[in-house]
TIVO-166989 format. One line per 2 residues: their letters; for each residue y, x, z of N, C-alpha, C. Coordinates in pm, whole numbers, plus 50000, padded with zeros to 5 digits. Each point is the difference from the previous one (the first is absolute). Example, Ala and Ser with C-alpha at 12.3 -4.5 7.8 and 13.67 -1.06 7.14 Angstrom:
<gumars>
as	49431:51319:50780:50119:49911:50000:50120:50090:50000  50105:49965:49928:50119:50082:50006:50109:49923:50073
</gumars>
This chain:
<gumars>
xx	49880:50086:50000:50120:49914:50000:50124:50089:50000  50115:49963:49882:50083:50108:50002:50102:49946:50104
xx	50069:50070:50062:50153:49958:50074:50074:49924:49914  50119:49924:50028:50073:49935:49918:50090:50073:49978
xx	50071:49958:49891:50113:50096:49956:50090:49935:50094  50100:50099:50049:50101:49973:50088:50085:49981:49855
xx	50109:49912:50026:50098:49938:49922:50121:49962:49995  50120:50085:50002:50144:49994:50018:50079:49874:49931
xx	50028:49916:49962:50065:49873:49944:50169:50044:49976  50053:50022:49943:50131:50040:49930:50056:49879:49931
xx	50096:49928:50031:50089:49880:49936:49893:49887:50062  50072:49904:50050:49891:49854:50032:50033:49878:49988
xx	50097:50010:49853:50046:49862:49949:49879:49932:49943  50011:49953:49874:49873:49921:49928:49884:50075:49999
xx	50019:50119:49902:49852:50061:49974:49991:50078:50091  50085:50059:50096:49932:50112:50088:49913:49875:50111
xx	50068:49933:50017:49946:49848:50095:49859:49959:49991  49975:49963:49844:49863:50000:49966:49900:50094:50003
xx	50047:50174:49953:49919:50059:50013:49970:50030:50150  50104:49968:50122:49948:50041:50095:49949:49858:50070
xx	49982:49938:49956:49926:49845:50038:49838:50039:49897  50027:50086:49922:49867:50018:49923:49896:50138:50110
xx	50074:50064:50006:49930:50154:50161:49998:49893:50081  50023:49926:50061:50058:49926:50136:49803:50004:50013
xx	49981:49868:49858:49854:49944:50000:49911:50092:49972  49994:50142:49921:49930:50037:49949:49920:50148:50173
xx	49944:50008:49992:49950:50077:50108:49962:50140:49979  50006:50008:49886:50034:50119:49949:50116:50088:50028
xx	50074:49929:50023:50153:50044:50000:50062:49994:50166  50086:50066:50051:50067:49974:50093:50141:50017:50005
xx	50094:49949:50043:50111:49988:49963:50058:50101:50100  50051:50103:49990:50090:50084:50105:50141:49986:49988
xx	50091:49922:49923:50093:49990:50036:50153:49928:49860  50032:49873:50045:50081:49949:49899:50145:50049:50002
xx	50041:50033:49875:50129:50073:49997:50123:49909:49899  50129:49981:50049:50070:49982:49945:50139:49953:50050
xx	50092:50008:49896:50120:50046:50054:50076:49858:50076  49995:49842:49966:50033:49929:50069:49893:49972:50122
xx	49994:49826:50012:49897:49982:50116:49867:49935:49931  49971:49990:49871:49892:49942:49948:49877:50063:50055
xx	50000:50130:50024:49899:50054:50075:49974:49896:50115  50098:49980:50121:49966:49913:50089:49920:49880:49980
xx	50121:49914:49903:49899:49883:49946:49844:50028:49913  50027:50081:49957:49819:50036:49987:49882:50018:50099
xx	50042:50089:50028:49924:50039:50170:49984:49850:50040  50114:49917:50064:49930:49933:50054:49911:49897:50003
xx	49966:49962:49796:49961:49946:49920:49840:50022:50020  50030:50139:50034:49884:50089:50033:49915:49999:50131
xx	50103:49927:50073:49940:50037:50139:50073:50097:50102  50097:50029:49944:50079:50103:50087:49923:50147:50062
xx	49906:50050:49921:49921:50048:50045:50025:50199:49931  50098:49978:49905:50059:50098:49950:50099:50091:50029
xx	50014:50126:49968:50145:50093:50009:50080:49966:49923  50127:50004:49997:50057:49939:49900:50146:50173:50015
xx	50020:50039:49867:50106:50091:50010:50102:49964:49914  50144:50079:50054:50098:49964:49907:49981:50135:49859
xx	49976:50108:50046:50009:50090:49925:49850:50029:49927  49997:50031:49850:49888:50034:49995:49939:50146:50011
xx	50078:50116:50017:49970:50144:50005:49971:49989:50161  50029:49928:50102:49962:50016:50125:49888:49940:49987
xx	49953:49906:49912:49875:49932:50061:49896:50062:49901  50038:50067:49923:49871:50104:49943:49961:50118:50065
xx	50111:50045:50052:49954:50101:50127:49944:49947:50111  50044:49867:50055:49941:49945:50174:49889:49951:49937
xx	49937:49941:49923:49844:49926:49993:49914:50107:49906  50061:50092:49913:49900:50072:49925:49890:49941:49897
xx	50015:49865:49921:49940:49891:49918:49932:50112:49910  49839:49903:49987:49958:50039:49890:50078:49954:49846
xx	50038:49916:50032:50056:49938:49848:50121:49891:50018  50080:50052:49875:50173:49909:50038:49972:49858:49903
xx	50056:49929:50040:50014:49920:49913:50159:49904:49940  50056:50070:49912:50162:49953:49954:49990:49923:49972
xx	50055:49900:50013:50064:49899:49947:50183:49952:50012  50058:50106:50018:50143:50008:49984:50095:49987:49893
xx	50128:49996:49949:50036:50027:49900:49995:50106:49922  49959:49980:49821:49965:50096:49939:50113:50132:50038
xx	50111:50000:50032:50089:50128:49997:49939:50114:50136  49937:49910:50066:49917:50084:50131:49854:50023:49936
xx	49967:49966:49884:49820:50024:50001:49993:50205:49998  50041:50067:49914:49951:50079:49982:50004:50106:50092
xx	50137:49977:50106:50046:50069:50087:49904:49987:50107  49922:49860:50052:49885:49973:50088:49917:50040:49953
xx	49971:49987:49892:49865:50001:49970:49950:50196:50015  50047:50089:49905:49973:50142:50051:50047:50034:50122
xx	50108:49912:50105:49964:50035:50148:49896:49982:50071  49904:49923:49958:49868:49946:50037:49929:50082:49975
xx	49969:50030:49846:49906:50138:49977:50070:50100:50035  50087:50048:50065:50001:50118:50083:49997:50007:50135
xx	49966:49891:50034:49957:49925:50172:49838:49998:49958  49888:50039:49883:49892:49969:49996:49949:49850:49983
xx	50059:49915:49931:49999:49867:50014:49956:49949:49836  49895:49930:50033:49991:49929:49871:50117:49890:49995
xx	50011:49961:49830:50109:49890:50016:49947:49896:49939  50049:49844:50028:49988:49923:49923:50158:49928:49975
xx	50041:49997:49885:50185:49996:49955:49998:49875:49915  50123:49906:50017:50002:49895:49931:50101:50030:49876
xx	49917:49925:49868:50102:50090:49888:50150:49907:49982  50037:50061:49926:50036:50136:49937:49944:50165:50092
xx	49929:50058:49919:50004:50139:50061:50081:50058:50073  50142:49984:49949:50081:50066:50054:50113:49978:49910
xx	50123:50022:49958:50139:49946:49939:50028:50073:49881  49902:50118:49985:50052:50098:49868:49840:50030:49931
xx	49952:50077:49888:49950:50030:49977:49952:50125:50098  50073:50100:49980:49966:50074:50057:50004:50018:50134
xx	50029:49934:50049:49954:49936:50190:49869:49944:49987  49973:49940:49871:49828:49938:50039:49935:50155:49979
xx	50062:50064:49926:49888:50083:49930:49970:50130:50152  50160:50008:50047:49969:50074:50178:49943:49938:50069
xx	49943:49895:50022:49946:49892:50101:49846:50051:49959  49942:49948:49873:49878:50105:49898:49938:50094:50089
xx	50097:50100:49918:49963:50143:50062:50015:50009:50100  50079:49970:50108:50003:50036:50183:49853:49965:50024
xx	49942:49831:49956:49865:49981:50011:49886:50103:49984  50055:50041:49893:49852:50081:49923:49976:50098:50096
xx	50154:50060:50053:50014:50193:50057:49892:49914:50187  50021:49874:50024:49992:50010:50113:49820:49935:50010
xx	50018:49960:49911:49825:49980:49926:49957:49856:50098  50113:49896:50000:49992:49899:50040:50041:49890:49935
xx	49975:49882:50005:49945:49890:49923:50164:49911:49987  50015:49951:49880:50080:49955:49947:50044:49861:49909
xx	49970:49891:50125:50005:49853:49912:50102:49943:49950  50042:49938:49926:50120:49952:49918:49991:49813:50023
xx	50104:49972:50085:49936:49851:50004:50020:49919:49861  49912:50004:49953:50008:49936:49847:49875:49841:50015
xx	50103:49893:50065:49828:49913:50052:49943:49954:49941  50071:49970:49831:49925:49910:49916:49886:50061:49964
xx	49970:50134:50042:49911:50077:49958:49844:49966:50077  50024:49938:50123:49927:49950:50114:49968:49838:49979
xx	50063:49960:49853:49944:49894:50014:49944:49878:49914  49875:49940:50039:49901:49998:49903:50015:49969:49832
xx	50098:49879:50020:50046:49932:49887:50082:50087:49915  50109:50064:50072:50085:50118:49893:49864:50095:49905
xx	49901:50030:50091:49916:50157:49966:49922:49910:49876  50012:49854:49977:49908:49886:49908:50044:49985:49863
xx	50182:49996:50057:50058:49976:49917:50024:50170:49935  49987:50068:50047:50011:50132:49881:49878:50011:49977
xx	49902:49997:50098:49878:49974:49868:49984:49942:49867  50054:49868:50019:49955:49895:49909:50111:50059:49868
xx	50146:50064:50056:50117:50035:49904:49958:50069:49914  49886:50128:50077:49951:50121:49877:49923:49951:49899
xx	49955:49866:50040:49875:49956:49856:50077:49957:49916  50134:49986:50030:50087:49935:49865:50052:50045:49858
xx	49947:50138:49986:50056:50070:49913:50101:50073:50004  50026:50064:49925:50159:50093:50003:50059:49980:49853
xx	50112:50008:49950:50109:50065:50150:50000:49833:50105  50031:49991:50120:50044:49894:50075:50201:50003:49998
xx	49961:49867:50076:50159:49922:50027:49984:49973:50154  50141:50077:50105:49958:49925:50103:50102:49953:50033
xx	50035:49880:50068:50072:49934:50052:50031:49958:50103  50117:50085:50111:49917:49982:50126:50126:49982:50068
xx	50006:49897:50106:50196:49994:50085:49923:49991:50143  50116:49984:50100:49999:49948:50136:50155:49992:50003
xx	50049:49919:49993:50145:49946:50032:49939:49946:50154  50130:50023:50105:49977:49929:50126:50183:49986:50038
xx	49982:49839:50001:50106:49933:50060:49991:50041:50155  50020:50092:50032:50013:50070:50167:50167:49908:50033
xx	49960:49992:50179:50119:49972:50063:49955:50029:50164  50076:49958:50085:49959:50035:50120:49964:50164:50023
xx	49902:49996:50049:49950:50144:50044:49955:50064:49857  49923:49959:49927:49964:50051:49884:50136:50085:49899
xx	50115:49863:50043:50099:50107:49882:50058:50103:50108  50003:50019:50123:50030:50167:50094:49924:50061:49936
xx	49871:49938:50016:49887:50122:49969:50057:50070:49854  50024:49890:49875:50030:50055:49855:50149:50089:50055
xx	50090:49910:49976:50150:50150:50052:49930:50093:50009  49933:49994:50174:49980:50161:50018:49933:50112:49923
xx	49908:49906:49933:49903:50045:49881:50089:50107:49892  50107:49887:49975:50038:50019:49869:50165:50136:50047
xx	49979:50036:50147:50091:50115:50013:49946:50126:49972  49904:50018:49934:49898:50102:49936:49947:49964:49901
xx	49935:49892:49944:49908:50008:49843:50067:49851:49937  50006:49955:49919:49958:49839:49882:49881:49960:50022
xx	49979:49880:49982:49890:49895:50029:49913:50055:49869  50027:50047:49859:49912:50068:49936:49928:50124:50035
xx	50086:50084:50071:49934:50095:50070:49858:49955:50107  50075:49930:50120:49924:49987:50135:49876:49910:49988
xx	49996:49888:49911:49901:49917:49949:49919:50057:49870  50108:50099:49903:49951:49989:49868:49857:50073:50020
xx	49989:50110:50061:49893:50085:50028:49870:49951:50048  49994:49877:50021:49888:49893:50032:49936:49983:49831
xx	50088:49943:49949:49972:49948:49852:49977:50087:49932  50121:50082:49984:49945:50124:49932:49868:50087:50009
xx	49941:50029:50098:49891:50011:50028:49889:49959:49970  50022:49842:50010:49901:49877:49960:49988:50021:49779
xx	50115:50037:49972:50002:50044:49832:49887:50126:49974  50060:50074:50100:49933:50162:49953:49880:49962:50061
xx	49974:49947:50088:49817:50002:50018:49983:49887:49865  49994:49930:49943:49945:49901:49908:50024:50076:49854
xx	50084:50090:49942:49983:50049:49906:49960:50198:50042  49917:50060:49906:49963:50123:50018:50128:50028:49942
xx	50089:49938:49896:50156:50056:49973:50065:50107:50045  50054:50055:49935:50126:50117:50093:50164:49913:49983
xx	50073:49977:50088:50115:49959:49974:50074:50126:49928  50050:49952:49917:50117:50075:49924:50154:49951:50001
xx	50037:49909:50024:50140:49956:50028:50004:49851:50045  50131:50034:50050:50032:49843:50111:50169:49999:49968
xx	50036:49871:50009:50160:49944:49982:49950:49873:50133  50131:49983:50044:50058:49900:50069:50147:49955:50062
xx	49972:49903:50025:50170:49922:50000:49993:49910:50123  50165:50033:50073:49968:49949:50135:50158:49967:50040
xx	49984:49881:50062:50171:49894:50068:50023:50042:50134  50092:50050:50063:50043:49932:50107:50069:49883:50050
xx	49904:49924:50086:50050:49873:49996:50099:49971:50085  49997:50094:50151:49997:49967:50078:50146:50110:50079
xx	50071:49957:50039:50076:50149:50117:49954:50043:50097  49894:49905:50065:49962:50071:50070:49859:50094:50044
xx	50042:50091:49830:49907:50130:50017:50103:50118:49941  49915:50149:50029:50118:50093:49956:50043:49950:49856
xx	50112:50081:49947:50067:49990:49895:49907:50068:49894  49912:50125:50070:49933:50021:49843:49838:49928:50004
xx	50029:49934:50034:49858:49902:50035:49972:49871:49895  49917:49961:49984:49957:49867:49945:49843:49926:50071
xx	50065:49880:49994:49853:49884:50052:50012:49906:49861  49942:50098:49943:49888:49907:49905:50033:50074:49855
xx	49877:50030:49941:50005:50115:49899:49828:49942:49941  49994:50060:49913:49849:49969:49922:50021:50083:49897
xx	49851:50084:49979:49948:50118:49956:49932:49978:49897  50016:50092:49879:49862:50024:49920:49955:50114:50025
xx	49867:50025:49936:49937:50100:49927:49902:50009:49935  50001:50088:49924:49910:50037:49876:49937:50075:50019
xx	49849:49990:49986:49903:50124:50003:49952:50016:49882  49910:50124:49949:50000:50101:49878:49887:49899:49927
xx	49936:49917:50052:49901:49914:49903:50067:49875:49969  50133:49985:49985:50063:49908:49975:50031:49869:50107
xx	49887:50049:50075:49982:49877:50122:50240:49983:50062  50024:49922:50047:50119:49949:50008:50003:49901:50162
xx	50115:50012:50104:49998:49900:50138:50124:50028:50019  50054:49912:50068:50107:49905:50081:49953:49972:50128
xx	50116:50028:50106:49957:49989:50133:50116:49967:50050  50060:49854:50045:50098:50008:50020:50028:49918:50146
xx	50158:50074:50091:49955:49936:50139:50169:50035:50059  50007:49847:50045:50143:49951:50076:49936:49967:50114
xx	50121:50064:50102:50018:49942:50160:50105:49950:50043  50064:49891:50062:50087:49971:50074:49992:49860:49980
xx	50096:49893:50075:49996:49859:50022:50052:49970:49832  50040:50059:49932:50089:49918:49874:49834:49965:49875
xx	49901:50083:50030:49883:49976:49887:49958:49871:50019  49925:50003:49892:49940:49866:49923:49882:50046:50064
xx	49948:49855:50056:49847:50006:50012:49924:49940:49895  50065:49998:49866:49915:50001:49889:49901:50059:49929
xx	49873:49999:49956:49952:50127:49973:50014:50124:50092  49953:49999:50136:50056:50119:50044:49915:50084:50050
xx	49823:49975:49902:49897:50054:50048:49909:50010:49868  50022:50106:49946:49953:50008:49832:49926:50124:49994
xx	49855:49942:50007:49928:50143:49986:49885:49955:49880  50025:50107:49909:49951:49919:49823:49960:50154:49975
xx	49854:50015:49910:50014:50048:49900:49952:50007:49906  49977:50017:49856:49959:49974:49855:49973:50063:49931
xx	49886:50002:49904:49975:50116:49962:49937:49915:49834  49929:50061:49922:50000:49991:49845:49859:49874:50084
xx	49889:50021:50091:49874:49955:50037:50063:49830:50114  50105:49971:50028:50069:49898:50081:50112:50044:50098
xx	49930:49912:50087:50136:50027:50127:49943:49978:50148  50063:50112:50050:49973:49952:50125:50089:49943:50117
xx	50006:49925:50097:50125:49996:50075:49936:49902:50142  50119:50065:50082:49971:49924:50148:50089:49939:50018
xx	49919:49859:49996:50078:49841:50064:50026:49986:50162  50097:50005:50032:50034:49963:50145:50072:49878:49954
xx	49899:49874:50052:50051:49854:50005:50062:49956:50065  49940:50044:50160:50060:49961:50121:50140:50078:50020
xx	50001:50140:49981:50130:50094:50070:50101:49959:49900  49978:49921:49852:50116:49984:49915:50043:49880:50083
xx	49883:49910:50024:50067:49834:50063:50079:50009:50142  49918:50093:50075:50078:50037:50103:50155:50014:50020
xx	50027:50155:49885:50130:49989:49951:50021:50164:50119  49953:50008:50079:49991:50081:50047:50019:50215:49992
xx	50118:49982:49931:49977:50113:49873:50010:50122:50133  50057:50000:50083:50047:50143:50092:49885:49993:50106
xx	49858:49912:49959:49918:50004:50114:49921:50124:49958  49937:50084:50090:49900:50121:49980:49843:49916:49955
xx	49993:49913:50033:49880:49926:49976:50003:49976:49856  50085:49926:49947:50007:49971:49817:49988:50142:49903
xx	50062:50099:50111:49994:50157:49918:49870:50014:49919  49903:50018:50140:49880:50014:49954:49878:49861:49950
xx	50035:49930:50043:49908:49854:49983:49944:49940:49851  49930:50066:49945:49944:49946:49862:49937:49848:49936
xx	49878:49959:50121:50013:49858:50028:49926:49997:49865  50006:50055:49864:49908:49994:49884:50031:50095:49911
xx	49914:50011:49891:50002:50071:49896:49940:49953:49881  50118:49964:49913:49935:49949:49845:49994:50124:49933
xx	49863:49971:49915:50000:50153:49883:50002:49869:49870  50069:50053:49933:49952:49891:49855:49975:50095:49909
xx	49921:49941:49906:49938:50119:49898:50073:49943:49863  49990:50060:49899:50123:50009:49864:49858:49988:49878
xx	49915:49982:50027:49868:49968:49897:50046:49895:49940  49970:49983:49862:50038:49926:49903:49866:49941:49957
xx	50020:49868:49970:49930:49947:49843:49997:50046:49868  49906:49930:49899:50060:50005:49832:50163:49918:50004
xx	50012:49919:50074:50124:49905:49969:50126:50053:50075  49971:50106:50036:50105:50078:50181:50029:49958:50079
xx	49888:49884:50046:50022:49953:50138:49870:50062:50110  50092:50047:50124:49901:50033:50088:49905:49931:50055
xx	49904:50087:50009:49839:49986:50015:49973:49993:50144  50068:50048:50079:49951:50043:50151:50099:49946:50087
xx	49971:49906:50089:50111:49921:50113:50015:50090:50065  50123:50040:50074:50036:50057:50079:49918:50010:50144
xx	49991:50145:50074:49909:50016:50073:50073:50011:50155  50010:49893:50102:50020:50045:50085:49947:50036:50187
xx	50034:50136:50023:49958:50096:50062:50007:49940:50182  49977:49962:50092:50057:49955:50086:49923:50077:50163
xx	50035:50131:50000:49904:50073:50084:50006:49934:50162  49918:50015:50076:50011:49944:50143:50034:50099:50092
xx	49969:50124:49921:50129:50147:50127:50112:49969:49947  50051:49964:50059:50146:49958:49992:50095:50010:50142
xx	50015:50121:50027:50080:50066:50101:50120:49954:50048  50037:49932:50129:50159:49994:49987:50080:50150:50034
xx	50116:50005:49999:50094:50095:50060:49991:50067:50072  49940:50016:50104:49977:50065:50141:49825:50055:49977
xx	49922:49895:49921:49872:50055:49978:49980:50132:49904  50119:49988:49903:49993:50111:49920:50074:50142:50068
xx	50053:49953:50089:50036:50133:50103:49901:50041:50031  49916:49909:50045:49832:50048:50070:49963:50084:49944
xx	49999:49949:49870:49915:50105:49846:50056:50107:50011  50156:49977:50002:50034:50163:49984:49961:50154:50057
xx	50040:49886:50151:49977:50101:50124:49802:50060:50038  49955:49922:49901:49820:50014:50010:50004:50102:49882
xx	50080:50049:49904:49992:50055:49935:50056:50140:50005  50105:49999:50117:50059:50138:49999:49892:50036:50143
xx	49934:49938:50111:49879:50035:50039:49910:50057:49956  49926:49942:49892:49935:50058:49891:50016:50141:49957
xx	50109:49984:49962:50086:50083:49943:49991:50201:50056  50025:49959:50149:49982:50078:50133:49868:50048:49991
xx	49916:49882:50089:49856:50034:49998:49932:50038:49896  49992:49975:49835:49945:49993:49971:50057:50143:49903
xx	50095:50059:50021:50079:50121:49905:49963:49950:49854  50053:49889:49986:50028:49961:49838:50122:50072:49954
xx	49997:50033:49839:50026:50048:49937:50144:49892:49908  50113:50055:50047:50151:49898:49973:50017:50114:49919
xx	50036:50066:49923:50051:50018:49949:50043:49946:49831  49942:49893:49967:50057:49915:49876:50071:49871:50071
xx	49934:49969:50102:50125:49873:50066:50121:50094:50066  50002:50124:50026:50129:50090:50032:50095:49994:49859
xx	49911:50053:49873:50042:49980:49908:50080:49916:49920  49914:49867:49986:50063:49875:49983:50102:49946:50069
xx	50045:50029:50152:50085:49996:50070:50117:50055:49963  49996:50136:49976:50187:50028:49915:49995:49961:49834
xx	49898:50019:49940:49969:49928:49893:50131:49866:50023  49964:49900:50044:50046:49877:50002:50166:50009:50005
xx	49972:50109:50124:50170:49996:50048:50046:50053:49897  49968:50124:49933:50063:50055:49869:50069:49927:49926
xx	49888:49879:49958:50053:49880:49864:50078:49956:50072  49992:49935:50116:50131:49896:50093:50144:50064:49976
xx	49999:50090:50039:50124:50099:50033:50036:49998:49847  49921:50010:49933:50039:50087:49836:50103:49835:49979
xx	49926:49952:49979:50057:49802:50013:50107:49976:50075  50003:50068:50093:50182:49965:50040:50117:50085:50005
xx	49909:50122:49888:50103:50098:49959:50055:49944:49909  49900:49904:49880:50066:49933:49920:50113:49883:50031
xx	49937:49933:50102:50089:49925:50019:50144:50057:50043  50037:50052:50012:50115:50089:50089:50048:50093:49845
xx	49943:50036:49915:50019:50070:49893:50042:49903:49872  49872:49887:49980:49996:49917:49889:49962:50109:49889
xx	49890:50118:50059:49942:50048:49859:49848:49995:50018  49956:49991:49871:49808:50024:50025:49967:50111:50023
xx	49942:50042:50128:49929:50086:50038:49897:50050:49994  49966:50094:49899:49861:50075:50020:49926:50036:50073
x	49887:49943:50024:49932:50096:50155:49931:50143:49931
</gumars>
C-alpha cells in the first residue's frame, strides 16, 4: 500500500474548489494545506470540515508542509511562476490551463519538470471525459480534410463575470477557453496547423483597454482540414447558439447536442461547459438518385460525468500519473502546442494579420 500523496491546493475559487473536493474523497491523496490570497480558502475548509491549514502566502506554505504535489489553480499570470516553484520544492504538479501566459513560460514550466524528473498534468478535462474522447473518435472516421465548428459564449454575471474581469486582466476568452478546443482539433486531425486569423470586440469598459471579451478564431491545417472556435463573456451575450460543437468531413458529420443546457439557457454554468447529453454522427452515403441511405446514428453513452465527477477523473489520473511513472511527455507537448495557436490568435487579433505558425 503506497502512502498518499501529500497535496498543497493553490487558488480555491471554482476549479481549485473542485479539485480539492476531488483529494478531499480520494484516499490516495491528503490535503496538507489550502492557499490563497482572499478568504475562499476559509470558505473551503469549512466546506471541508474545517479540518485543514489554510495559508495566505504560497512560498511559506511550500516550505511549512513540504507537499508531495501542488496543485494550481490560480490565475494564468501566476501559473508558471508556481508551478517551477513547486518543482524546485520537489513537488509534482497538477496546473489548470492555460499553461502559463506566454509561450515560452509554458515551455519553462516543461523543462523545470523534466530537470526535476517530476510529473506534469495540464488540466485539460475534456480529455477525462467519456463522450468528448467518442466524439473524436467517431470525428477521425470522417475523412479529411475536416471542418470544425466549435463556440462557448457565456452570458456571465454575478460572481462568474468577477471571475471573467479578473480573467481577462491577463489573457481573452480565446486564449483561456480557446486551448480546450483547440486541443479537441489537434487530437481529431493528425494535421499540422499552419496558420490562424482572428477578430475580436470590446464590448465592455469594464476590462483593460488592450483587452477584448469576445473574439473567434480560425485555423488551417496543412491537409486542408479548416475550424472556428469562437467565445464571448460578460452579461451583454446572446444565449443563442452558445454551445456549438460540430464537425464535418467529406464521410458526414459529427456533433454534440446539448438539449437540456441550450433550454436551460444557462450559458456561464460549468455544468453546460462540459455536459454532452448526446452525440449525432450522420453519414453523407448517397443513392443512384443522391438521397441518403443511412439515418442518422445516435450515440447516447451512460458515463456521463457531471462537473465535480470529472475532477475525480482528473485527480485519479495525475495519481496514476505519480504511482504509476507514466510517460507525459506528448500531453506536456500538446499543452504549449495549444497555447502556441491561442496566443498566435490573439496576436492576430491585436495585429489583424494572418499568422504563420
Amino acid at each position: 500500500m503506497l502512502a498518499p500523496i501529500k497535496v498543497l491546493v493553490v487558488g480555491c475559487g471554482n476549479m481549485g474548489a473542485s479539485h480539492a473536493k476531488a483529494y478531499h474523497s480520494n484516499p490516495d491523496f491528503e490535503i496538507v494545506g489550502l492557499v490563497s490570497r482572499g478568504d475562499s480558502k476559509e470558505r473551503l475548509n469549512m466546506e471541508l470540515g474545517g479540518k485543514y491549514t489554510c495559508f495566505d502566502d504560497y512560498q511559506v506554505a511550500l516550505t511549512t508542509v513540504r507537499p508531495d504535489a501542488v496543485c494550481i489553480s490560480t490565475y494564468p499570470d501566476t501559473h508558471e511562476e508556481y508551478a517551477i516553484l513547486a518543482f524546485e520544492h520537489a513537488a509534482h504538479v497538477f496546473i489548470e490551463k492555460p499553461l502559463a501566459d506566454t509561450v515560452l513560460g509554458a515551455k519553462r514550466v516543461v523543462d523545470a519538470a523534466i530537470r526535476a524528473n517530476k510529473k506534469l498534468v495540464v488540466g485539460y478535462i475534456l480529455r477525462h471525459h467519456p463522450s468528448w474522447i467518442r466524439f473524436i473518435e467517431e470525428g477521425k472516421k470522417m475523412g479529411s480534410p475536416l471542418v470544425f465548428r466549435m463556440n462557448l459564449n457565456q452570458q456571465s454575471q454575478g460572481y462568474m463575470w468577477n471571475v471573467h474581469r479578473n480573467l481577462m486582466q491577463s489573457l481573452s476568452p480565446i486564449v483561456d477557453c480557446g486551448v480546450h478546443y483547440i486541443d479537441v482539433m489537434c487530437q481529431m486531425t493528425d494535421a499540422k496547423p499552419i496558420a490562424v486569423s482572428a477578430i475580436g470586440a470590446r464590448l465592455t469598459n469594464d476590462i483593460p483597454n488592450d483587452n477584448y471579451n469576445y473574439g473567434q478564431l480560425q485555423i488551417r491545417f496543412d491537409d486542408g482540414s479548416v475550424g472556428w472556435y469562437e467565445a464571448g463573456w460578460g452579461p451583454m451575450m446572446s444565449q443563442t447558439a452558445f454551445f456549438v460543437k460540430d464537425v464535418i468531413g467529406p464521410k458526414g458529420a459529427v456533433s454534440i447536442v446539448a438539449n437540456d443546457a441550450s433550454k436551460d439557457g444557462n450559458s456561464d454554468s460549468v455544468e453546460s461547459h462540459t455536459k454532452t447529453e448526446s452525440i449525432r454522427v450522420h453519414y453523407a452515403d448517397l443513392d443512384q438518385e443522391n438521397k441518403l441511405v443511412k439515418a442518422d446514428e445516435w450515440i447516447n453513452l451512460t458515463d456521463e460525468p457531471n462537473h465535480q465527477e470529472l475532477c475525480d477523473r482528473e485527480q485519479t489520473f495525475f495519481r496514476d500519473a505519480i504511482f504509476e511513472d507514466l510517460d507525459l511527455t506528448k500531453s506536456m507537448a500538446d499543452a504549449v502546442s495549444s497555447l502556441q495557436i491561442a496566443l498566435a490568435c490573439d496576436e492576430s487579433v491585436r495585429t489583424g494579420d494572418i499568422i504563420k505558425l
